[in-house]
Every structure is written in C-alpha cells, then in structure tokens.
C-alpha positions as CSV (number, residue, x, y, z in Angstrom):
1,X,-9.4,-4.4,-1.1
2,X,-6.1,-5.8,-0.3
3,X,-7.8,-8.4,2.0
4,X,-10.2,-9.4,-0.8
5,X,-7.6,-9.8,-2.9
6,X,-5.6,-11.8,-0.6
7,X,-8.2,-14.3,0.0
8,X,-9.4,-14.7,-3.3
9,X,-5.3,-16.0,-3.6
10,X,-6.0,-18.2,-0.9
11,X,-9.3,-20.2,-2.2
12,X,-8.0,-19.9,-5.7
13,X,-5.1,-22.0,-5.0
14,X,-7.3,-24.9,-4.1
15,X,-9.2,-25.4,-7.4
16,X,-7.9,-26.0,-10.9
17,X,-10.8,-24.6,-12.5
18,X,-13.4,-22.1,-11.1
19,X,-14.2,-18.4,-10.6
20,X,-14.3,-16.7,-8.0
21,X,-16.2,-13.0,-7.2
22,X,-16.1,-12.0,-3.7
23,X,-17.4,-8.6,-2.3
24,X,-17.0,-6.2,0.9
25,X,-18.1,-3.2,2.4
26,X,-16.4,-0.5,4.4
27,X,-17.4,3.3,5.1
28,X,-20.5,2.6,2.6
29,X,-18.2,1.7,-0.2
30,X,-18.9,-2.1,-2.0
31,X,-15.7,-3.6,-3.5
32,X,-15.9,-6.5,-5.6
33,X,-12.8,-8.9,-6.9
34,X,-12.9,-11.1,-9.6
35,X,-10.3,-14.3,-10.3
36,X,-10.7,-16.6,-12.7
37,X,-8.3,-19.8,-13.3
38,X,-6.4,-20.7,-15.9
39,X,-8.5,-23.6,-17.1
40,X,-11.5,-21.0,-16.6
41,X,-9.8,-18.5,-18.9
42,X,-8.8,-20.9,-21.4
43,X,-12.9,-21.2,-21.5
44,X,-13.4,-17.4,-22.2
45,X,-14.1,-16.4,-19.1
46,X,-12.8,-12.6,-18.0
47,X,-12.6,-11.3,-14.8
48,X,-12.6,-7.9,-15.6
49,X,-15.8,-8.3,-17.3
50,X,-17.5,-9.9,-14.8
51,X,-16.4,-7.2,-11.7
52,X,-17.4,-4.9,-14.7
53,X,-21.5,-5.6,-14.6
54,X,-20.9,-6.8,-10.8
55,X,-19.9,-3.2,-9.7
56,X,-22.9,-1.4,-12.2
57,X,-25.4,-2.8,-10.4
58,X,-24.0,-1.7,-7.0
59,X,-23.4,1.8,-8.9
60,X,-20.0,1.5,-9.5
61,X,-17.4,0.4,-12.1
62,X,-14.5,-1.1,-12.5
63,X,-12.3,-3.7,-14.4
64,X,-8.9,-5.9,-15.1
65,X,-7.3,-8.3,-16.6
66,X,-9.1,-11.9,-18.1
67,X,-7.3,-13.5,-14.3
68,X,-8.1,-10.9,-11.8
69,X,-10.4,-7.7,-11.6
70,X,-11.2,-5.7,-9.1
71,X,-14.2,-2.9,-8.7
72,X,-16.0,-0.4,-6.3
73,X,-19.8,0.7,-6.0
74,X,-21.4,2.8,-3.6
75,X,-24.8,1.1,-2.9
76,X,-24.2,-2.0,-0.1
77,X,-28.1,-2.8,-0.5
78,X,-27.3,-4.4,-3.9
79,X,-24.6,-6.4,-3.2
80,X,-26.3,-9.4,-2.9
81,X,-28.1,-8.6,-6.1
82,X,-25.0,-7.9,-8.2
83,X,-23.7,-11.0,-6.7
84,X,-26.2,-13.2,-8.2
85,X,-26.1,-12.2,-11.5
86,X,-22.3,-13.9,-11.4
87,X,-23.5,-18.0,-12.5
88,X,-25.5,-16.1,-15.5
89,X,-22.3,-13.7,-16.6
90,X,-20.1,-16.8,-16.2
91,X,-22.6,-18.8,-18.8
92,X,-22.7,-16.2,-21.3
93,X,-18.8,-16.2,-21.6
94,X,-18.1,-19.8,-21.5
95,X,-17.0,-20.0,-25.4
C-alpha cells in the first residue's frame, strides 16, 4: 500500500487536474488508491468514494478523504473490472 501510495504522489505532482486510481495485488489481496487534485476536487470529485465502489466490486471496501483513499478487496480477477468502472464514477461526480 505504501508503494501505491507513494507513486500515486509521484504522477500526481505532474498534473494540475486529474484523478488517479491505481491498484495491486499481493498474497491474493487487491489494494486500490484513489487521489484526486485540487482543481479535480474543486469539481466534486471524492476519492474516497471512488476507492469506495472500486474495492466492492473486487469484494472489498474501503474509503478516505475527498484527496486520497485507499481500499482492499480479496478477488484479483476483478481488478481490471473495478478498474473500468473509474471514467463512469468520475462522470457522475463532476458537479
């Protein structure tokens, strides 16, 4: 997680506005971190409830604040499922 975290740092320093959701695996655990920017947030756009419907579809949970979120799931297979779901959450929060 720490090494999710610290990359999603790195690429988020590089963008004034954008969101980024990145995932793992490890030991057949899924983690999941959510960061949003500023000018992203100022849009209405949460981290924490993005990682939120992110980590259910993995079988997980999790959550955060509106600039960073950070979740777990159990089934790897769905990653790439829960992933895509991220443009269509992003949409429906964009105020």
């Amino acid at each position: 997680m720490n090494g999710l975290r610290n990359l999603g740092d790195q690429i988020k320093n590089r963008f004034k506005d954008g969101v980024i959701v990145l995932s793992s695996q490890s030991e057949g655990k899924v983690f999941f971190v959510a960061m949003v920017s500023e000018d992203a947030k100022k849009k209405g756009i949460h981290a924490g409830n993005i990682v939120r419907e992110v980590a259910k579809i993995t079988g997980g949970s999790g959550g955060g604040r509106p600039d960073m979120a950070q979740a777990g799931g159990k089934d790897a297979s769905k990653i790439d499922e829960a992933l895509e779901i991220v443009p269509k959450l992003i949409s429906e929060q964009i105020k």
